[in-house]
C-alpha positions as CSV (number, residue, x, y, z in Angstrom):
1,X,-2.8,8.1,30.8
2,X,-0.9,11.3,30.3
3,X,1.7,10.1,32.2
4,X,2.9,7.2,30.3
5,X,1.9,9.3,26.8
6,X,4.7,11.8,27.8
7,X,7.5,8.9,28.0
8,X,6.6,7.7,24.3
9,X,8.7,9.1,22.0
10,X,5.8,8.9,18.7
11,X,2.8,10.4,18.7
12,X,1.6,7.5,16.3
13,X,2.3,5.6,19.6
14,X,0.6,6.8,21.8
15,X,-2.8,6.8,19.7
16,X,-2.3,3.0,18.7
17,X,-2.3,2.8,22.6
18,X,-5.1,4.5,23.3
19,X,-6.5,3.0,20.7
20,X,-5.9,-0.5,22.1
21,X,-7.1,0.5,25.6
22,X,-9.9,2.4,24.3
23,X,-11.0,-0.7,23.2
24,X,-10.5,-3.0,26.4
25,X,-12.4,-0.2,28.6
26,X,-15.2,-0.2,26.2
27,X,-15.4,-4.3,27.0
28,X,-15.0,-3.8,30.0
29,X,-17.7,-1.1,29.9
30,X,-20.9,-3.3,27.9
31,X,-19.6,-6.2,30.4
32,X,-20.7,-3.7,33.2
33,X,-17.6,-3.9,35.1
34,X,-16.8,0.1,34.3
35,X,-19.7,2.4,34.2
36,X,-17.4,4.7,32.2
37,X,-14.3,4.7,29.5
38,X,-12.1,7.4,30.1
39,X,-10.0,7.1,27.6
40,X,-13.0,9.1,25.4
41,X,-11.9,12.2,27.6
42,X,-8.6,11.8,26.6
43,X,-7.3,14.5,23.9
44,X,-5.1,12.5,21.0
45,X,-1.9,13.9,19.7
46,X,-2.0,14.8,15.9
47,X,-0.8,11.8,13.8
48,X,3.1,12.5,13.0
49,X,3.8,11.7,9.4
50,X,7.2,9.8,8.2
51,X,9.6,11.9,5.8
52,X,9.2,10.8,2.3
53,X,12.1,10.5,0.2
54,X,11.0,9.9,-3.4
55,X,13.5,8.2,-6.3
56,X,14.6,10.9,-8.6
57,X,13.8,10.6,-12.5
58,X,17.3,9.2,-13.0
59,X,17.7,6.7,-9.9
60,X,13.8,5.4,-10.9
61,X,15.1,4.9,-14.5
62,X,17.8,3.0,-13.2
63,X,15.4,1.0,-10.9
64,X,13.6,0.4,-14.2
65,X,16.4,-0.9,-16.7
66,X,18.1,-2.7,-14.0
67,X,14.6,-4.8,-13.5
68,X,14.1,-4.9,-16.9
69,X,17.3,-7.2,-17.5
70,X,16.5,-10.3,-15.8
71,X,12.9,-12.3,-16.1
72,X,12.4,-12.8,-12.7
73,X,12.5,-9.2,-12.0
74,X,10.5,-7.6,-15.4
75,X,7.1,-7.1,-13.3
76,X,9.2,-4.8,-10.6
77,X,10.0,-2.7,-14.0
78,X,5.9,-2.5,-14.4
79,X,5.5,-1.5,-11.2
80,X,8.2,1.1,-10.7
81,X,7.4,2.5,-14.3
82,X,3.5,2.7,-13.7
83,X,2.6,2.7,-10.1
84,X,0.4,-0.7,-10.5
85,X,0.0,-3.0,-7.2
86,X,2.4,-6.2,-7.1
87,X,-0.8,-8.5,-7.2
88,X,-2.0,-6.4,-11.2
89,X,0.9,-7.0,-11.8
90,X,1.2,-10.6,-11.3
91,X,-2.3,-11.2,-12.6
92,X,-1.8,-9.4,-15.8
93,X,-2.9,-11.1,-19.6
94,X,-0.8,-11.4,-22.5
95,X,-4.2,-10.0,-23.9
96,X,-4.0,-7.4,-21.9
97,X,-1.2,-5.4,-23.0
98,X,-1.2,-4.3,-27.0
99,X,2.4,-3.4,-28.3
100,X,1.5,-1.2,-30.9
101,X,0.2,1.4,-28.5
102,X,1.8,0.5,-25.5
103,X,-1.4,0.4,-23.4
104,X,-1.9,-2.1,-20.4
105,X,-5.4,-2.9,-19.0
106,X,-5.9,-4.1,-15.4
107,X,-8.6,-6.3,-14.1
108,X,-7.5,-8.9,-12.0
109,X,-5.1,-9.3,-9.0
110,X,-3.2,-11.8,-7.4
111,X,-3.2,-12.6,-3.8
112,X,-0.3,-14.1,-1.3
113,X,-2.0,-17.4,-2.1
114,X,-1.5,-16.9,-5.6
115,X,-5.0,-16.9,-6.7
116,X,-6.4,-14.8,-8.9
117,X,-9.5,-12.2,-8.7
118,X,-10.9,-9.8,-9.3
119,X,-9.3,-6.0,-8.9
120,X,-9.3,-4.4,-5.8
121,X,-12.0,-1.7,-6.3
122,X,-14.1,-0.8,-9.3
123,X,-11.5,1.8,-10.1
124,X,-8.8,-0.6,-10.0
125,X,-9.6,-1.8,-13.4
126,X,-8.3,0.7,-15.5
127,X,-6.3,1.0,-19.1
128,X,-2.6,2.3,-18.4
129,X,-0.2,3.6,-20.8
130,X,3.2,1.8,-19.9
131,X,6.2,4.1,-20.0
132,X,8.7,3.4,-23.1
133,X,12.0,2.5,-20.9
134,X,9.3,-0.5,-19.2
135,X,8.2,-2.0,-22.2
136,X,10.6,-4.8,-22.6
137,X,9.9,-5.9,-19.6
138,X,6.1,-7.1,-20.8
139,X,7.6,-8.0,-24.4
C-alpha cells in the first residue's frame, strides 16, 4: 500500500483510496474471505488543504453591482453580499424581506428539482441584515 501511496502526488488521494479499499477489505472481511483488513494498520497522511484566495472588499463589491444590474443575476448579489446558500436564496418570500430595515429572514430552500422545503438545519433559519450595495437586487 505504501508503495503506490508514494507515487500519488495528494495526500487527499491517497486517503480517498484507502478509504475506498478500506471499504472492499472490510466486505471482503464480514463475507469471510479475509480474516483481516490491513488497511486499518495503515498510518493516513494528514489531509492537505487547498489555498484560499478570498475576493477583496473592492473586487466583491464589484461582484455585487455587476449582479445587481441584470434580473437574472440579482440573487447572485444576495449571495455574494450575505453568504446565504443558492437554494435560500431561490426560496426566498417577498414577505420575507422588509425595506425599511433592510432585514431578510430565511426559512426555506430550494432544491436541484426546484422544489421547495424546509431550511437545511434548524440554524439555517435565521434573520439577516442585507448589506446596502445588495439591496436593489431584492427591491
Amino acid at each position: 500500500v505504501l508503495a503506490w501511496s508514494e507515487t500519488l502526488k495528494s495526500a487527499n488521494t491517497v486517503r480517498t483510496y484507502l478509504a475506498a479499499l478500506h471499504t472492499a477489505l472490510k466486505a471482503a472481511q464480514d463475507e469471510g474471505l479475509r480474516a483481516d483488513n490491513p488497511v486499518k494498520r495503515v498510518k493516513r497522511p494528514k489531509a492537505g488543504r487547498a489555498p484560499f484566495d478570498p475576493f477583496t472588499a473592492a473586487e466583491l463589491n464589484r461582484v455585487i453591482a455587476e449582479a445587481c444590474r441584470r434580473p437574472a443575476t440579482r440573487p447572485l448579489a444576495l449571495i455574494a453580499a450575505t453568504g446565504c446558500r443558492g437554494g435560500e436564496a431561490l426560496a426566498l418570500e417577498v414577505t420575507g424581506y422588509d425595506p425599511a430595515t433592510g432585514l431578510l429572514r430565511i426559512t426555506e430552500t430550494q432544491d436541484a428539482r426546484r422544489q421547495r422545503g424546509p431550511a437545511k438545519t434548524l440554524n439555517s433559519v435565521r434573520t439577516i441584515e442585507v448589506p446596502a450595495d445588495a439591496r436593489p437586487a431584492l427591491l
